[in-house]
C-alpha positions as CSV (number, residue, x, y, z in Angstrom):
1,X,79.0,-11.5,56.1
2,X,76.6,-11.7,59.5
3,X,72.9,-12.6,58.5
4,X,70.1,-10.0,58.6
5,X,68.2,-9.9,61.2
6,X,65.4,-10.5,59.3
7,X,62.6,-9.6,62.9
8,X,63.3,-5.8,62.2
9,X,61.9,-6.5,58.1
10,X,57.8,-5.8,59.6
11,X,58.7,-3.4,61.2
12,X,60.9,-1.0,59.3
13,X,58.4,-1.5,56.3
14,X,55.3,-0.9,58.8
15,X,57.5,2.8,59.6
16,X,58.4,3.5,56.4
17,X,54.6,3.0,55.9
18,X,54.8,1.1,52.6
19,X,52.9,-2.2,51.6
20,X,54.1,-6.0,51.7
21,X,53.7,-5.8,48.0
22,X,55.7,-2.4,47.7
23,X,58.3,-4.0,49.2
24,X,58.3,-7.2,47.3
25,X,58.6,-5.4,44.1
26,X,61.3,-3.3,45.0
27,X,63.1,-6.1,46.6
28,X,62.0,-8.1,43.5
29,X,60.8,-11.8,45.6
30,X,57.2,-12.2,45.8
31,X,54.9,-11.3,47.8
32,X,53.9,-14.2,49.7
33,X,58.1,-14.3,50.6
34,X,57.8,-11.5,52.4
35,X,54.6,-12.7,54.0
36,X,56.4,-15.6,55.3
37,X,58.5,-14.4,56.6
38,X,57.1,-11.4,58.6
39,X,54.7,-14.0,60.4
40,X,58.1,-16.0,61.3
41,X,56.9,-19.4,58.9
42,X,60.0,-19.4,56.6
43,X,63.8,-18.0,57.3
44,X,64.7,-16.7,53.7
45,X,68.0,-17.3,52.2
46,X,70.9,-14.5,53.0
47,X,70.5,-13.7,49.2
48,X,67.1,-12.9,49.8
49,X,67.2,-11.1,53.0
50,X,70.0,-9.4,51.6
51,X,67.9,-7.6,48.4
52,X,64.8,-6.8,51.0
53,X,67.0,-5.0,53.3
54,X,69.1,-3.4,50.6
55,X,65.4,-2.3,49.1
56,X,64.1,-1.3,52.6
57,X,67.6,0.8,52.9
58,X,66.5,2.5,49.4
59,X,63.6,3.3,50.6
60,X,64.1,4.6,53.5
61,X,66.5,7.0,52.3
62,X,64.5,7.8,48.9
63,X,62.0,9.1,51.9
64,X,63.9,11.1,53.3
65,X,62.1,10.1,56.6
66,X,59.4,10.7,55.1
67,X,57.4,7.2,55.5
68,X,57.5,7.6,59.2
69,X,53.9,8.1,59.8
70,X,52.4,10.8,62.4
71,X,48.8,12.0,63.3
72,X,48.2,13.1,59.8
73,X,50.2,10.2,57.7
74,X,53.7,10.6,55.8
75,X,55.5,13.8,56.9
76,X,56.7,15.7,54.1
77,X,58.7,18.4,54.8
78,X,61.3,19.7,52.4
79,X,60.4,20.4,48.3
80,X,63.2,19.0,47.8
81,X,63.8,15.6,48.7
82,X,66.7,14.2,50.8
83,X,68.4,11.9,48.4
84,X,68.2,14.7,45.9
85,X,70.3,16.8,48.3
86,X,72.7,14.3,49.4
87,X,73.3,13.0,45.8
88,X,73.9,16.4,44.5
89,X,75.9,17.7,47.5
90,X,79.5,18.8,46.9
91,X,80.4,19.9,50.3
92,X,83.3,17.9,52.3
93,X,83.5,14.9,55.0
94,X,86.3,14.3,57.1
95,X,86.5,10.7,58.2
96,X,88.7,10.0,61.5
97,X,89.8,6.1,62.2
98,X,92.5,4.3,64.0
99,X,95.1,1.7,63.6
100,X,94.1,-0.1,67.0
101,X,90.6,-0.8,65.6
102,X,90.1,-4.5,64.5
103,X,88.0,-3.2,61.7
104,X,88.3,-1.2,58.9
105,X,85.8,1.0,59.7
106,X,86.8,4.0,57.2
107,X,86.2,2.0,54.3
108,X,82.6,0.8,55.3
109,X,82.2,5.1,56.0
110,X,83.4,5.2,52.5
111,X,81.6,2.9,50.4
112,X,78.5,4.0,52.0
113,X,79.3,7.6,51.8
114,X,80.1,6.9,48.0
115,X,77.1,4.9,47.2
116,X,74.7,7.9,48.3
117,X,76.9,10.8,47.6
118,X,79.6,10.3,44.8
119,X,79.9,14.1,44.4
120,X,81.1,14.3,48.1
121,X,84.9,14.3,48.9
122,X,86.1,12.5,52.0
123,X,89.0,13.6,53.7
124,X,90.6,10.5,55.4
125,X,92.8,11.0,58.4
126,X,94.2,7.9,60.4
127,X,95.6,8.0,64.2
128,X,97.0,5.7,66.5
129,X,93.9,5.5,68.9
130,X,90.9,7.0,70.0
131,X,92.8,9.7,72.7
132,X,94.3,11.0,69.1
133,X,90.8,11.8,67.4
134,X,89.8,14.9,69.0
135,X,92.9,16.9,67.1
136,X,92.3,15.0,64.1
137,X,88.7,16.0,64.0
138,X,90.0,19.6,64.6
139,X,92.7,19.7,62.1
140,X,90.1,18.2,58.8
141,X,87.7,20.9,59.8
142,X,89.9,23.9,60.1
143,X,92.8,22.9,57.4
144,X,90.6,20.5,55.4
145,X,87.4,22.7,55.8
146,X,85.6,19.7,56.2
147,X,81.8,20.5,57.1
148,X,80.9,17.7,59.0
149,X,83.7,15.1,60.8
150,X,82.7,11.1,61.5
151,X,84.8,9.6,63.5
152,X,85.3,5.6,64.1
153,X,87.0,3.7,66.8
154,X,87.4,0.4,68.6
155,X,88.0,0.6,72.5
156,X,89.2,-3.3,74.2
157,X,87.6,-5.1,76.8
158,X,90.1,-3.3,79.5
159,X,89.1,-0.6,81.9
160,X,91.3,1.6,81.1
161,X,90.1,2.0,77.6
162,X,86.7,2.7,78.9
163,X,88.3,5.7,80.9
164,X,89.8,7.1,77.3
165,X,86.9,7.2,75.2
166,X,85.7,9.1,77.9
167,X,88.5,11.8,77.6
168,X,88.5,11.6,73.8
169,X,84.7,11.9,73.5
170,X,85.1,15.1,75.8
171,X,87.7,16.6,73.6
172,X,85.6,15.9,70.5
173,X,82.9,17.8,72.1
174,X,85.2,20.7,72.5
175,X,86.3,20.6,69.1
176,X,82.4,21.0,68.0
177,X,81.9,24.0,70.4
178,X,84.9,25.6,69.5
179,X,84.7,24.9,65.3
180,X,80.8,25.3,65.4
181,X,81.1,21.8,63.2
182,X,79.1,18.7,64.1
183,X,81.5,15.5,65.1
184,X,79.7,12.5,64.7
185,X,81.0,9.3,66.8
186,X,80.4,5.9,65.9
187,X,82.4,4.6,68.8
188,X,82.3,0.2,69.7
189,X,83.8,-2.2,72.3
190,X,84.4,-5.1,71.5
191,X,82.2,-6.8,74.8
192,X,78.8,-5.4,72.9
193,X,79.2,-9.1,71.5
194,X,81.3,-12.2,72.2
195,X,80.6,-13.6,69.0
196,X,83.2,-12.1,65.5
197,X,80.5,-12.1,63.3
198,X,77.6,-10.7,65.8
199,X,80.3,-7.6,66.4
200,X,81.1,-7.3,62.9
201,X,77.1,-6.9,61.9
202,X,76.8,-4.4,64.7
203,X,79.8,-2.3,63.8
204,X,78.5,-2.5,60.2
205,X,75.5,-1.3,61.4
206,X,76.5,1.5,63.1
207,X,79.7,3.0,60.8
208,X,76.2,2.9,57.9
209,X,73.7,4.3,59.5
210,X,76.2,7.4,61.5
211,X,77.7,8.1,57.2
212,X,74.2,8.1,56.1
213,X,73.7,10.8,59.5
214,X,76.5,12.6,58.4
215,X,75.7,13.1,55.0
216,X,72.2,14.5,56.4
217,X,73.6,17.0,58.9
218,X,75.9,18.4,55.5
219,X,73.0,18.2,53.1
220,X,70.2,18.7,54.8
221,X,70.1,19.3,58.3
222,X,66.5,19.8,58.8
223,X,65.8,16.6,57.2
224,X,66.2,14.9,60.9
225,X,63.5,16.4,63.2
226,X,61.4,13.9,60.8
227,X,63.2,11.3,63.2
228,X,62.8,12.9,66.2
229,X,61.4,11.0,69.3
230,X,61.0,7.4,67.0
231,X,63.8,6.0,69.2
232,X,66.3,5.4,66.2
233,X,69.6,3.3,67.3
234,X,72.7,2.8,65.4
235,X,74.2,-1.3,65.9
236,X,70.9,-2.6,66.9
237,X,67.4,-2.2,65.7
238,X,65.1,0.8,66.3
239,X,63.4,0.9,69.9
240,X,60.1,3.2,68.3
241,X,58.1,5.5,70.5
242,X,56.8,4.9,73.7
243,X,53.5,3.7,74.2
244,X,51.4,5.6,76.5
């Protein structure tokens, strides 16, 4: 597995707008670990970094969103919270993937999916490549009645592939306008890294964090003006506001 990148640890906790110690006992190190290594003095073990990431994920999505601080602290919008909605939401996901994708991206959708929504039921439907995703999008929403659709793909380092994910991403946006159903794409090449394991962490990255957007648009769709304008990216780390 690729190593956390443990720079975006300050950060997200500074957002999420909880204490080093918070975090230290939901991750379950000490304190002066996560001290360390938020000033840069110590790299922590990937066992390590892996429970303060997994703990900063809980959080964040115990939140809701709401530890991103405004003008007047925390926003809290909803009564009832958004893990409460996604873990008691029965409605339906329809999950598009390929065979020409390196990675087997419909099974990171799914375990994630799983782990925040087990009353959920994903509808799984594999293509050949991304110019075959638009119709497979359209079919799990009208046969499958699918609420929301996430589709994953993998496009090579050739130009030509570049020119269809263009068409496909225009025929998934037809499928939303004519369906009135959101199509989420969490879309990679594999140039956005040179290095196996570098690509692996982004893709991992990116399939997580567009399930966990998914699973907010079917519970709770509300729940994401709390992000809005806070520069949120999916395969990299957040960019935040600008500073003016």
């Amino acid at each position: 597995m690729p190593f956390p990148d443990v720079a975006q640890i300050a950060a997200t906790r500074r957002r999420l707008g909880i204490t080093q110690h918070k975090l230290a006992e939901e991750s379950r190190v000490s304190q002066s670990l996560v001290s360390k290594i938020e000033s840069g003095r110590i790299m922590p073990t990937y066992g390590n970094a892996k429970m303060i990431f997994d703990a900063l994920e809980r959080l964040e999505m115990e939140s809701g969103g709401v530890g991103i601080m405004g003008a007047s602290g925390p926003s809290k919008r909803h009564n009832l919270p958004l893990p409460d909605a996604i873990r008691h939401c029965t409605g339906r996901i329809g999950l598009v993937d390929t065979t020409f994708s390196r990675i087997d991206t419909a099974s990171i959708a799914i375990k994630e999916i799983k782990r925040l929504a087990s009353k959920v039921t994903i509808r799984r439907y594999t293509v050949p490549g991304i110019r075959d995703t638009p119709l497979a999008c359209k079919l799990l929403i009208e046969r499958q009645r699918c609420g929301v659709v996430l589709v994953t793909g993998m496009v090579s380092r050739k130009g030509i592939e570049k020119q269809i994910e263009n068409q496909a991403v225009q025929g998934i946006i037809m499928v939303q306008l004519h369906t009135n159903k959101h199509v989420i794409t969490a879309f990679f090449d594999e140039d956005e890294a040179r290095d196996r394991r570098k690509l692996y962490g982004i893709v991992l990255d990116r399939v997580r964090k567009h399930s966990q957007n998914a699973l907010k648009l079917l519970a709770l769709p509300a729940s994401l003006t709390d992000y809005a304008g806070f520069g949120i990216r999916q395969g990299v780390r957040d960019v935040g506001r600008f500073k003016v």
